[in-house]
DRENNU-852158 format. One record per residue (C-alpha): x, y, z; residue in one letter. Coordinates in Angstrom, 3 decimals. Last residue first. Layout:
REM residues N
        X        Y        Z residuo
        X        Y        Z       a
...
//
This chain:
REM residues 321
        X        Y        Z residuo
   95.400   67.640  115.968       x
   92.710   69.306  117.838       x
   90.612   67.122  119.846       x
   86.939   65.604  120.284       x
   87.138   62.068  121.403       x
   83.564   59.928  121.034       x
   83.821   56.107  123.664       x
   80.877   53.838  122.585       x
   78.606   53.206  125.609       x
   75.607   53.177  123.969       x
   76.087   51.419  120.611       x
   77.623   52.721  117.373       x
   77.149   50.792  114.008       x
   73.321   51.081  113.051       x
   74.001   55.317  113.093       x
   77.303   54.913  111.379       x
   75.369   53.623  108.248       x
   72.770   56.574  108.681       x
   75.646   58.840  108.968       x
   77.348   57.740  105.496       x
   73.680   57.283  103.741       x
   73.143   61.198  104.897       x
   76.654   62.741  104.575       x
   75.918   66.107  105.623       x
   77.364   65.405  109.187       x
   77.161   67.967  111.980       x
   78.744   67.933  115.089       x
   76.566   69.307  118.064       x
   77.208   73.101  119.342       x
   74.633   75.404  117.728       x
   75.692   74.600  114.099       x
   77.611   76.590  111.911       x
   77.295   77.995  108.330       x
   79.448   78.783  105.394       x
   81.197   75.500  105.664       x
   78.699   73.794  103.862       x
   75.485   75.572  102.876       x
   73.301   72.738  101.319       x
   74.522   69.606  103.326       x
   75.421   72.024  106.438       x
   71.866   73.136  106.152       x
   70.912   69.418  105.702       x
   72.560   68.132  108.928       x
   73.242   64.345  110.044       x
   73.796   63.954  113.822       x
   76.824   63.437  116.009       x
   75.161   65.027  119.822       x
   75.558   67.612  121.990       x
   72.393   68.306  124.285       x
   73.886   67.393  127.213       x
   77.601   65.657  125.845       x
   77.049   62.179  123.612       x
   74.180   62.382  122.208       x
   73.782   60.223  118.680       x
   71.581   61.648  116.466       x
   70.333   59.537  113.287       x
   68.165   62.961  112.671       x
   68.213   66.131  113.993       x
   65.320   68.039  112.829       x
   65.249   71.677  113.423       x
   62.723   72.805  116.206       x
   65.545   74.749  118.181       x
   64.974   74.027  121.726       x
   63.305   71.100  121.664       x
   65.550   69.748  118.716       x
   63.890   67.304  116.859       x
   64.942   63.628  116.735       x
   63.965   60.972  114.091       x
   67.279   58.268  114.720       x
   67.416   59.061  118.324       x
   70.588   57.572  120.079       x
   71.547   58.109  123.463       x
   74.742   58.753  126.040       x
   77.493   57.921  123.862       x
   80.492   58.682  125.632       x
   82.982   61.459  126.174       x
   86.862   62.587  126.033       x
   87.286   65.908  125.620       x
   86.166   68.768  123.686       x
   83.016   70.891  123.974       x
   81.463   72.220  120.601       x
   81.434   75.894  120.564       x
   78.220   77.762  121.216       x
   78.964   81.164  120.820       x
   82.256   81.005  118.754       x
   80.032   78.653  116.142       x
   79.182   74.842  116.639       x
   81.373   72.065  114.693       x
   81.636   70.880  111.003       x
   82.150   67.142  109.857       x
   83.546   65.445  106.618       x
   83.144   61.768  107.489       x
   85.508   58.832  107.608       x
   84.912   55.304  107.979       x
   86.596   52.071  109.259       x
   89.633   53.442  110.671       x
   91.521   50.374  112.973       x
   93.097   51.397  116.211       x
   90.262   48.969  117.829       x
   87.598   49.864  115.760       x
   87.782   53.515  114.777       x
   84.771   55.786  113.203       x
   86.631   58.729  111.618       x
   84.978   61.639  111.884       x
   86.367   64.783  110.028       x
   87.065   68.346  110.147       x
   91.054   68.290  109.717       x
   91.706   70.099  112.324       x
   88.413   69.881  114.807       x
   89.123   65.930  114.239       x
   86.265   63.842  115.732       x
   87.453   60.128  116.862       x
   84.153   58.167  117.502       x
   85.694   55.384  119.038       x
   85.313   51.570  119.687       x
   88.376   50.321  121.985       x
   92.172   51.427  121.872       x
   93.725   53.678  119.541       x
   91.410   56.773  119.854       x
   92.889   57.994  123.204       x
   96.046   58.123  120.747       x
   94.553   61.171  118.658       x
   94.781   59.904  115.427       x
   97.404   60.797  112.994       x
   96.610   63.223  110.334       x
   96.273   61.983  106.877       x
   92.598   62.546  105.671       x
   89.660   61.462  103.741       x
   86.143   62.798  103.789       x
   86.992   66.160  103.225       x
   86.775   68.539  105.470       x
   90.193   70.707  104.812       x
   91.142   69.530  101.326       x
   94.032   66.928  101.089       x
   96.907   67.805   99.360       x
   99.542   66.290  101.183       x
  100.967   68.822  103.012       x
   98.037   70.335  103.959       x
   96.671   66.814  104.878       x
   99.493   66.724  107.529       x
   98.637   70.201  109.377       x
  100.711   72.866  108.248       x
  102.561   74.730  111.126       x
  100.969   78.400  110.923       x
  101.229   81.078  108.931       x
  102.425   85.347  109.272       x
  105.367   84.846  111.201       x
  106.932   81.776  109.375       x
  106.573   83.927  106.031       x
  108.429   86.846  107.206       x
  111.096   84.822  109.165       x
  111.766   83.199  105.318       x
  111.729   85.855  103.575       x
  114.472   87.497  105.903       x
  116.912   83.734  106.040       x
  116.515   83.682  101.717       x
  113.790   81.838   99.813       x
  114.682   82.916   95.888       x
  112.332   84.675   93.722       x
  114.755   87.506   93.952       x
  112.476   90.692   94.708       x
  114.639   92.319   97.870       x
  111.795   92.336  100.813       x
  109.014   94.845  100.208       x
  106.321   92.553  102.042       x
  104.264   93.032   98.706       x
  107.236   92.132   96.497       x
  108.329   89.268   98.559       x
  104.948   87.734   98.582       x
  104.928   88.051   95.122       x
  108.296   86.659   94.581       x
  107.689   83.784   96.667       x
  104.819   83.030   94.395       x
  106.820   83.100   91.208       x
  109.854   80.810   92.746       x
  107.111   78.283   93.430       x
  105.454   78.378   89.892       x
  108.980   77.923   88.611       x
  109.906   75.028   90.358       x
  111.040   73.981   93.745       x
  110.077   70.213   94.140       x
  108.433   69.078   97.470       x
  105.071   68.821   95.547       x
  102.454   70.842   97.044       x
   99.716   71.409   94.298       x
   98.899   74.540   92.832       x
   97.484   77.408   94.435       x
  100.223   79.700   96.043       x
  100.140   83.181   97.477       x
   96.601   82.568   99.159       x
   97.853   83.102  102.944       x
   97.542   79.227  103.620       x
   99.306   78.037  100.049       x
  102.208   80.294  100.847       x
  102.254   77.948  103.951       x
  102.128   74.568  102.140       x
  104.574   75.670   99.439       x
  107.154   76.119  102.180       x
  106.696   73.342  104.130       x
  107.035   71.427  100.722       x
  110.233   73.396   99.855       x
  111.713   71.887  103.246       x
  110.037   68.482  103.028       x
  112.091   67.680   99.895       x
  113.397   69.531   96.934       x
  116.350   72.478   96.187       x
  117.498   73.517   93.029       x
  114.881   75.931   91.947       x
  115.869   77.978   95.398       x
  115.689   77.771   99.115       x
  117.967   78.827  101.696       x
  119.624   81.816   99.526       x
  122.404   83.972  101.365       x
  120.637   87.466  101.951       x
  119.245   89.798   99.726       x
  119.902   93.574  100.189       x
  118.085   95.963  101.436       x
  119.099   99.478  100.901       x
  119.864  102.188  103.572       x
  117.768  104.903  103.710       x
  119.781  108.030  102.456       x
  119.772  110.757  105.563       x
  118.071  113.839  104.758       x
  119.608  116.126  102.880       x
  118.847  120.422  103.273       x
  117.804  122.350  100.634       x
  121.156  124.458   99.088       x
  119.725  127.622   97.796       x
  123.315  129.523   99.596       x
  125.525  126.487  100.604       x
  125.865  125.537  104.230       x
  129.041  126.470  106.123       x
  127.440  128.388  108.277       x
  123.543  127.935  108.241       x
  121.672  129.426  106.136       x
  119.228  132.402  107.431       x
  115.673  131.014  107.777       x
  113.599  132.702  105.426       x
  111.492  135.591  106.925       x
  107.950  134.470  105.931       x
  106.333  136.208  103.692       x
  103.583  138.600  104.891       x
  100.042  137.334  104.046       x
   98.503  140.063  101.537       x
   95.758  142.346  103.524       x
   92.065  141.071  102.170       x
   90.805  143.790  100.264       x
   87.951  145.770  101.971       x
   84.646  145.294  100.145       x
   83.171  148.295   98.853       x
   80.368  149.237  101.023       x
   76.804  149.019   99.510       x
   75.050  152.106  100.552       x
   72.046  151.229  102.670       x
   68.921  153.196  101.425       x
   69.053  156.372  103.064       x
   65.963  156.911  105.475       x
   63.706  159.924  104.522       x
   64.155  162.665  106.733       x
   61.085  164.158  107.658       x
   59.689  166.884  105.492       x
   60.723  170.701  107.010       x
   57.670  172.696  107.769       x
   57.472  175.535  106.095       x
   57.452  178.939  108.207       x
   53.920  180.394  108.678       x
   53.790  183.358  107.149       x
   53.957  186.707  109.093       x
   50.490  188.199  110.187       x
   49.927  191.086  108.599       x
   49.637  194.455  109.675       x
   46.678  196.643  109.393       x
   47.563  199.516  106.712       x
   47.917  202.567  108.173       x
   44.993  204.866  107.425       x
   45.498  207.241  104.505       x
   44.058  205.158  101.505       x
   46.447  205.077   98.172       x
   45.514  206.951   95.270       x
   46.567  210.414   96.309       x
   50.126  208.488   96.662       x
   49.581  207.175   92.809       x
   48.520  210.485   91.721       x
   51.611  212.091   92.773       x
   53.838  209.334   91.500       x
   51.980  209.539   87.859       x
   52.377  213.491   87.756       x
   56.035  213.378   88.614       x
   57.036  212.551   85.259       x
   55.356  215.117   83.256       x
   56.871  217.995   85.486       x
   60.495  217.260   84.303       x
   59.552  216.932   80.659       x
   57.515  220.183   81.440       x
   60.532  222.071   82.578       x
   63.127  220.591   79.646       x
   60.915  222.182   76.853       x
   60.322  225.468   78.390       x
   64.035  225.632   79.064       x
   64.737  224.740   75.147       x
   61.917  227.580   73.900       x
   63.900  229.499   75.957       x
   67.038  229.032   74.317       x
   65.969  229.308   70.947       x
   64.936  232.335   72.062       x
   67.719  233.933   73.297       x
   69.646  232.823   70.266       x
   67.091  234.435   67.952       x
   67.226  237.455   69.854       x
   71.298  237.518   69.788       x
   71.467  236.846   66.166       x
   68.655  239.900   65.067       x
   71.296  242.136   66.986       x
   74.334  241.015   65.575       x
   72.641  241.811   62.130       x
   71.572  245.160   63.689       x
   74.644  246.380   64.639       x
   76.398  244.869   61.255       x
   74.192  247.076   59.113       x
   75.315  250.180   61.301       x
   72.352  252.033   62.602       x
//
């Protein structure tokens, strides 16, 4: 045989058997891994498996309550503006509207001034003096202390500030005083023991007790004649003393009131219970107090006097002046 015959000869057998030995090789690969499943179903028991129960389901927690979410607070909804009023024709735009000017005062033709004097300017002094606009003495004469209270009470009545009396201040003043009394005019004090106003004319004739509610005083008269004067002060709004004419009823120079228990002494009754009598409340509190309808006297040696002068029957007048 050809060289070349038997070369491709020897090729061919070791192919063929380099292939087998690789389908040997693959085979038991293949067999090797079955082996385990097999054993593992021989393994298992051939009964059928008893079934089991199915799991309870898990019971769902109760719902836990939300703590409260704080709510964002709303915003407060802007006011709307106003629609401004459309001007009116003929008005300027951003104009504001006028109100009428109030018409100034001006001051009239002057009554009183720093030239005038006499019982005019004293009237006039005398009533400033009554609503505490004027403290010194009444005079008659219009100086500079006068023309300074009238401008005062001008100022604070808002009349025209001049310092001179004109027909408005004037009215003003009249409406807010009275008439002064005689002893305003001349100087003399309410309750003093002196005054100037005339007497009352039942008090002219005969032996009188003639008892001032103006002028708050006593004077003891003697036939139109004054021989004494005392400051005196009356009962209060709920007990006012009675006026009239009246007469001495009785004296008691140590009485005590039965109804009060206060001591009334060098009393002289001349109305029910009324009676002239000396006080020491109105002798230590003055005008602040009153008395419970009887006129007291806190001049103790001037009532005691008066006391030894008076005699039952004596006529007491009790006026107003």
């Amino acid at each position: 045989m050809k060289k070349s015959t038997i070369g491709a000869m020897v090729l061919a057998l070791l192919l063929g058997s380099f292939a087998l030995a690789y389908g040997v090789g693959e085979a038991s690969a293949r067999l090797s891994s079955r082996e385990p499943r097999a054993a593992l179903a021989h393994d298992q028991p051939t009964t059928s498996p008893t079934p089991t129960p199915p799991a309870p389901s898990p019971t769902k927690p109760a719902p836990t309550a939300k703590p409260p979410q704080a709510t964002a607070p709303r915003p407060k909804p802007s006011p709307k503006p106003s629609p401004k009023p459309s001007p009116k024709p003929g008005s300027k735009p951003g104009s504001k509207p006028s109100s009428k000017p109030t018409p100034a005062l001006h001051a009239g033709r002057t009554l009183l001034g720093p030239r005038t004097s006499g019982d005019r300017v004293r009237d006039l002094q005398a009533r400033l003096k009554q609503i505490a606009w004027y403290f010194a003495d009444v005079t008659g004469t219009y100086g500079p202390v006068t023309g300074s209270a009238v401008r005062g009470f001008q100022a604070k009545r808002e009349i025209p500030v001049t310092g001179l009396v004109d027909q408005r201040t004037l009215d003003r003043l009249y409406a807010m005083t009275r008439t002064p009394t005689d002893d305003e005019l001349h100087n003399i004090a309410v309750g003093s023991a002196s005054t100037r106003t005339r007497l009352d004319a039942r008090c002219l004739t005969g032996r009188a007790l003639c008892i001032d509610k103006t002028s708050r005083t006593l004077r003891w008269v003697v036939d139109g004649e004054v021989r004494s004067t005392l400051a005196v002060r009356f009962g209060a709004s709920y007990s006012p003393t009675r006026e009239g004419v009246f007469h001495v009823g009785w004296k008691s120079a140590n009485h005590v009131s039965k109804l009060y228990g206060s001591a009334m002494p060098f009393a002289m009754f001349f109305s029910g219970g009324q009676a002239v009598h000396y006080s020491s409340d109105f002798a230590a509190r003055g005008y602040y107090g009153a008395s419970h309808g009887c006129v007291n006297v806190r001049d103790y040696d001037g009532i005691r006097s008066l006391f030894t002068q008076v005699v039952l029957g004596d006529k007491v007048v009790v006026y107003w002046s």
